[in-house]
C-alpha positions in Angstrom: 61.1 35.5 151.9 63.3 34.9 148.7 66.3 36.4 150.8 66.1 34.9 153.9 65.8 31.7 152.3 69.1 32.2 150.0 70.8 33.2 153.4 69.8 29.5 154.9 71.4 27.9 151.7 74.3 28.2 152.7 74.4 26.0 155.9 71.9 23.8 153.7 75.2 23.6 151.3 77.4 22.3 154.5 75.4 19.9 155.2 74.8 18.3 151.6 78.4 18.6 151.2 79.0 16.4 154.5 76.2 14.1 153.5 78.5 13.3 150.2 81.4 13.1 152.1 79.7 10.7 154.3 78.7 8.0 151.0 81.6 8.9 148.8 85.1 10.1 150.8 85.1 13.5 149.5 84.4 16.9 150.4 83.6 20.1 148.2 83.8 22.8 150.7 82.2 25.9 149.6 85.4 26.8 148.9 88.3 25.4 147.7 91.7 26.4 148.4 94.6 24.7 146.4 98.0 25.2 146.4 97.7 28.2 149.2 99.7 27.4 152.1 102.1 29.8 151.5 101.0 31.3 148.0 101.2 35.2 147.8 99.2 35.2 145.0 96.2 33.7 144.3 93.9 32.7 141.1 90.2 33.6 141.7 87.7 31.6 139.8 84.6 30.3 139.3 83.3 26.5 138.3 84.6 24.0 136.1 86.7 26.5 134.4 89.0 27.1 137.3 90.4 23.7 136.8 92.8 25.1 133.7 94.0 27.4 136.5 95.7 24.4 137.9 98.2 23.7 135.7 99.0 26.9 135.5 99.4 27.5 139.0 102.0 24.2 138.7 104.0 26.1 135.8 104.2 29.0 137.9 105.4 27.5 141.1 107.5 25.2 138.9 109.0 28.8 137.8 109.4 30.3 141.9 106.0 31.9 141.9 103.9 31.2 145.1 100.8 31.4 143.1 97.3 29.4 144.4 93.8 29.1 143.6 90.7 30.0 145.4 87.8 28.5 144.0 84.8 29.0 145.2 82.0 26.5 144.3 79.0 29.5 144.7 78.3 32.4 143.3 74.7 32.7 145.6 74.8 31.9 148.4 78.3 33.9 148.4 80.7 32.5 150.5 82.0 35.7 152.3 83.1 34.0 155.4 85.0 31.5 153.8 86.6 34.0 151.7 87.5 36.2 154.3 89.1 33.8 155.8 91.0 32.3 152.4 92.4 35.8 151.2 93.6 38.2 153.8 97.3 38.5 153.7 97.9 37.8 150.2 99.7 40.4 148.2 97.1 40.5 145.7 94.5 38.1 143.6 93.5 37.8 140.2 90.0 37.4 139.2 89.1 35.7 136.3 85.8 35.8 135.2 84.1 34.2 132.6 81.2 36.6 132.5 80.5 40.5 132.1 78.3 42.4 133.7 78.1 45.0 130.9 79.4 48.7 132.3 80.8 47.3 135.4 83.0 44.0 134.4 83.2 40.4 136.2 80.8 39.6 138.4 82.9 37.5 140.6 85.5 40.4 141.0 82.3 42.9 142.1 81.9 40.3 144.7 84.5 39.7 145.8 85.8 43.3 145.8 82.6 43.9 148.0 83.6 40.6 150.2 86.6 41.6 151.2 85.8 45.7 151.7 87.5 47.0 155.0 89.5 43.5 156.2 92.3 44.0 157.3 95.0 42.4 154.9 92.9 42.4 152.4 94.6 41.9 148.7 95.0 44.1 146.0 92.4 42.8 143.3 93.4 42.5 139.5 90.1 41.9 137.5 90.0 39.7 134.3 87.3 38.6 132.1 88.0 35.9 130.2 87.1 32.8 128.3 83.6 33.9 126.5 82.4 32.4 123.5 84.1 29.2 124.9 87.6 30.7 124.0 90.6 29.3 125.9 92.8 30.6 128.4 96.0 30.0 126.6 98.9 28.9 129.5 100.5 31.9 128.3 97.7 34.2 129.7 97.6 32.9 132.9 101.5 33.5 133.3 100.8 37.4 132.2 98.0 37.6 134.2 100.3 36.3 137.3 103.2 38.7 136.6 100.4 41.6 136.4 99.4 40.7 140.1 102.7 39.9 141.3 103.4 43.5 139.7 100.1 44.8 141.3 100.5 43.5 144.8 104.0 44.8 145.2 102.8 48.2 144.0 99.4 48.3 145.8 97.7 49.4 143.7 95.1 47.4 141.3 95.6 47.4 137.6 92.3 48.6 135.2 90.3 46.1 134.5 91.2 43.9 131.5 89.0 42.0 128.6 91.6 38.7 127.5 88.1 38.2 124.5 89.6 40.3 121.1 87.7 39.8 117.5 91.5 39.2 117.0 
């Protein structure tokens, strides 16, 4: 009963989401897509830590990169739809996560990884795990992280996962 009942959350999502469009002018779709028209590359992140992506995604097209971000706003319910239909034909994303799932690594990238298994044009995924203990993504990180994927997209062929938390 638990399960069917998370399945129905996500139409139950949709229609809150039009119900606050309806008394305040916005939308939060399940997810958000900024910056993708035409990005080959695309930030994936989670919550209100996907908002320093921005920026970075502005210094990168500011630089020639046709970089984006795909946020999505749930973790469960998971989108799949919605991603399915935000990712295919991108060269290759970058998952950022800003949790670890010990022994296995992000648990948005797992998701997403599972998402996206056997689309066609589906993107090479680059998994980071970043920002624990509160630590900052540093502008410079995100830029890294960007040529990585560029790097990993044209080769295609995913990079190891990668920690960006040191002691140091």
């Amino acid at each position: 009963q638990t399960h069917l009942a998370a399945e129905q959350a996500l139409p139950a999502y949709e229609e809150a989401a039009a119900a606050f469009e309806a008394e305040f002018g916005r939308r939060h779709a399940s997810v958000e897509a900024w910056r993708c028209e035409d990005a080959d590359y695309v930030f994936v992140m989670i919550g209100a830590f996907a908002t320093k992506a921005m920026e970075a995604v502005e210094r990168l097209r500011a630089d020639g990169s046709k970089v984006g971000l795909v946020r999505p706003r749930l973790l469960r319910p998971y989108p799949v739809e919605a991603l399915r239909r935000a990712l295919p034909g991108r060269r290759a994303v970058a998952v950022i996560d800003q949790n670890l799932s010990a022994g296995k690594g992000g648990v948005l990238a797992a998701e997403l990884a599972s998402a996206l298994y056997g689309c066609a044009g589906a993107p090479v995924i680059a998994c980071y795990v970043g920002g624990l203990g509160g630590r900052e993504i540093a502008p410079e990180e995100f830029h890294a992280i960007a040529l990585e994927a560029i790097a990993a997209g044209k080769a295609g062929r995913a990079p190891a996962p990668r920690l960006l938390y040191t002691e140091a």
